[in-house]
C-alpha positions, 0 to 999 in steps of 0.5 A: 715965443723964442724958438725954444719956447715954441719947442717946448709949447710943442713938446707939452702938447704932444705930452698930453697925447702921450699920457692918454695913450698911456692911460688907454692901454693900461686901462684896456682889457682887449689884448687888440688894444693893450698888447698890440696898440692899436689905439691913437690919441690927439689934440685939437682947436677950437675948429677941429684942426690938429695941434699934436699927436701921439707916434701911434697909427698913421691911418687913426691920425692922419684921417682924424686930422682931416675930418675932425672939423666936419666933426665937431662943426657939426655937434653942439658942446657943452663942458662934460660932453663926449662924442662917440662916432665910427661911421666912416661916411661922418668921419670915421674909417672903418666901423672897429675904429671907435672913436671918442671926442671930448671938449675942453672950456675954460671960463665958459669958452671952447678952448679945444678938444681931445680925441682918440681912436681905438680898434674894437675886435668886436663892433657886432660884425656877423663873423668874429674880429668883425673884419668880414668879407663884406659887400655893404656898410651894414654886414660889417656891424654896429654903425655909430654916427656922432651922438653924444656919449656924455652930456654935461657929464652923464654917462648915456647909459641907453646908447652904450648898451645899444653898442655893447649888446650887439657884440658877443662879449660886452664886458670886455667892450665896456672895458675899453670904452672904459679906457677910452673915456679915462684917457679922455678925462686924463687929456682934458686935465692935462690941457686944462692945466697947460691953458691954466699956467699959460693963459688962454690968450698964449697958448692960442699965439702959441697954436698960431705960431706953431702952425706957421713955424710948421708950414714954413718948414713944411713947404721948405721940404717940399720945395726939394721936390723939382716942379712937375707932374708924376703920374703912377698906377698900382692894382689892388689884387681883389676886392673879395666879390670876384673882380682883380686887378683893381687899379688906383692911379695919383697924379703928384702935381709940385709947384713951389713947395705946395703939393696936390694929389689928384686920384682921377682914374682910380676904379669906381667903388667895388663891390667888396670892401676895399673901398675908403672915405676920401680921409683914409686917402689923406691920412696915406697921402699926408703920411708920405710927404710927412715922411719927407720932412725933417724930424723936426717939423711938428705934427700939427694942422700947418704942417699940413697947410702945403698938402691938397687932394682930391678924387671922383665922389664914388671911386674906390678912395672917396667911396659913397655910403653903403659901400664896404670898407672893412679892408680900405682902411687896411689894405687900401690906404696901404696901396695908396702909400705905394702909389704916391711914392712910386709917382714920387719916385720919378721925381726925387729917385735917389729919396725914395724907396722900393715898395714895402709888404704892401698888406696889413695881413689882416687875420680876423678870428673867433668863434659864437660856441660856448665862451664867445672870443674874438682876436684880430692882428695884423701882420709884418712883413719885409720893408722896402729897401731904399738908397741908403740901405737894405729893408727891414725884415719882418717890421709893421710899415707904413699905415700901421704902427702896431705891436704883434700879439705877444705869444704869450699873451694868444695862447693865453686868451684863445684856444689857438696854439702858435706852431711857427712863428719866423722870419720867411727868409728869402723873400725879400727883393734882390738889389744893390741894397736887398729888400726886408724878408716877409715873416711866417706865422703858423696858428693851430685850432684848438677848437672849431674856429671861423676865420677871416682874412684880409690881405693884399700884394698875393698875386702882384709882388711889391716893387723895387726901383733903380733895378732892384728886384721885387719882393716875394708874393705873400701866401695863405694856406690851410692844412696844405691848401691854398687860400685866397687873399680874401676868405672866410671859412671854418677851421676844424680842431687841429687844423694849421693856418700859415700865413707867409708874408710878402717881402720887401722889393730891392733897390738898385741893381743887385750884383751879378751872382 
């Protein structure tokens, strides 16, 4: 292929992403996935490497492109076949991130495979958003290892009500399973018909080319950062079982284009839930050097080629079965992110921003009285400012890419009413360029609720650099009192939940007052 025809090979690939999650979220009945998007869609080969993807959830895709091969090397596949699995131990994240993988054959032959990952508020969590304050795998609902969801194009009827009758509303779940699956079929037609037009022998030197041409541009970006050695260490500020200041360390290791991330001297595996499947690591190292490269580079298995890791089995970013991990794959792999830039930071200063909210602000609610509901969101909050300008305020950053619930669309679905809802001004770190202020949200109970969060960057402010100041705590209250980063607890009717958001931290020295 001629560079424009690879470009477009490219483009037609990343389109099938596009259309299923198109499908996905107009199919889906949960506002979790058709309001807020919290669904991602890729396209792999034959081995489980990654051919494209859609602009959707860096932690979904990131962690699918790194344990998709263990996945699909490990199941036998047949035309009409799709594979359910959200174990984290067998390539999941955390158990509400379903995720649904279906073959494409052509003449008989293995041609490839699309996938996509949804979040289920409801996966059969004892606590409602199925988001708890968890000390085991177990207690944080459904377990799902892969198995098949479809055999030669046979719905297993007995495995999807084994899911959905564990959950308090399994029509809805039938619903965006439903979506799923459509999404899916709708991608295994759309590859189906690219490899018809263009031949399968093509499209696989096209695959081939597109790696290669993805690598190059990978390790030419990569080159801009000088050899060296760069060592950071941040802290999670709780894990939720009593233990703080949990530290996570990188040493960013640069030589000639290629990169490798060693997390040695990270904490053991906690006993709350912060803890993550060494994927989830990848996809917040994979997202910051992505972050590096030009716009251009295509986001398939090459791109990647230049990018290793590694970390001690059993600590807290490659943690061992039946360790939690509800809150790693929010909170921790945001932390992560944090890490390797600010190892980064002392290589290529004038590149790298200071740290942003550093927390999904994960809030987690619902109630098992009468009609039973379930709402999970999670929030904003300030953006780092960089070289190049301040940070944005009240903005989803890094790992997450998702929509915030629609008032509209809350208050119509559950007894909450929405009071406040705000940028939390002045919260971001003063700088030559100022970090982005963190956001307030403000929930009345309209009912007896149990509520759930899981937040981070409470007690350890995020940071500037080159000076600048850092960011603003974020705090939760209730009614007027304090609430710890991580808790559970039963709002009354009438009672105000206000979330405030962390700010982002500033870069450069701010101007004298």
């Amino acid at each position: 292929m001629n560079p424009i025809e690879l470009s477009l090979f490219s483009s037609r690939i990343a389109a099938v992403c596009d259309e299923m999650g198109a499908v996905l979220q107009r199919a889906a009945l949960s506002p979790n996935i058709k309001d807020r998007l919290d669904y991602s869609c890729a396209v792999f080969d034959p081995q489980g490497r990654l051919c494209a993807q859609a602009a959707h959830i860096p932690v979904h895709l990131g962690s699918m492109a790194y344990a998709m091969a263990d996945i699909v090397q490990g199941m036998t596949w047949r035309s009409g076949d799709m594979v359910i699995v959200n174990d984290p131990y067998l390539g999941g994240t955390h158990l509400p991130d379903v995720t649904l993988i279906a073959p494409l054959f052509m003449d008989g032959v293995l041609a490839g495979f699309v996938a996509n990952r949804a979040h289920h508020a409801d996966i059969g969590a004892q606590s409602p958003g199925s988001m708890p304050v968890s000390r085991s795998l177990e207690e944080e609902g459904v377990v799902i290892p892969p198995g098949h969801l479809f055999q030669d194009g046979a719905l297993d009827e007995v495995l999807l009500a084994s899911i959905l009758d564990k959950t308090a509303n399994p029509g809805q779940g039938r619903g965006d399973f439903a979506a799923q699956i459509s999404a899916n079929h709708c991608g295994v037609r759309r590859l189906g018909g690219l490899l018809g037009e263009m031949g399968t022998a093509e499209y696989f030197a096209g695959l081939a080319a597109l790696n290669d041409y993805g690598e190059r541009l990978a390790e030419s970006a990569l080159r801009q950062i000088p050899d060296g050695d760069y060592r950071f260490r941040d802290v999670m500020d709780d894990d939720g079982a009593g233990h703080d200041d949990i530290p996570i360390v990188a040493v960013v290791s640069v030589r000639a284009g290629r990169v490798h991330v060693d997390f040695t001297g990270t904490a053991p595996q906690a006993r709350g839930n912060i803890n993550c499947p060494l994927s989830v690591a990848a996809a917040g190292v994979y997202y910051v050097f992505r972050c590096l490269m030009p716009e251009c580079v295509p986001d398939c298995a090459g791109s990647f080629r230049p990018i290793t890791l590694t970390a001690p089995r059993g600590c807290m970013v490659n943690a061992e079965r039946p360790a939690a991990v509800a809150a790693g794959n929010v909170e921790t792999s945001t932390r992560i992110v944090d890490v390797v830039m600010g190892a980064l930071a002392q290589a290529i200063p004038r590149r790298i921003p200071a740290a942003s909210h550093g927390s999904m602000n994960n809030v987690a609610m619902g109630s098992r009285r009468g009609a039973a509901w379930d709402y999970y969101e999670t929030l904003g909050g300030g953006m780092g400012a960089g070289p190049l300008g301040g940070g944005l305020s009240a903005v989803q950053t890094h790992m997450t890419n998702t929509r915030n619930t629609p008032v509209e669309s809350l208050e119509m679905h559950f007894p909450l009413r929405v009071r406040r809802y705000g940028v939390r001004r002045g919260s971001g770190g003063r700088g030559r360029f100022p970090g982005g202020d963190g956001l307030l949200r403000e929930f009345e109970f309209l009912e007896e609720t149990q509520v759930t969060l899981l937040s981070e960057r409470r007690r350890h402010a995020p940071w500037g650099l080159q000076g600048g100041e850092d960011g603003m705590a974020g705090a939760n209250s209730l009614t007027g009192k304090p609430l710890p980063a991580k808790v559970t607890f039963l709002a009354g009717a009438g009672e105000r939940l206000i979330l405030q958001t962390p700010g982002g931290g500033g870069w450069g020295e701010p101007d004298p007052l």
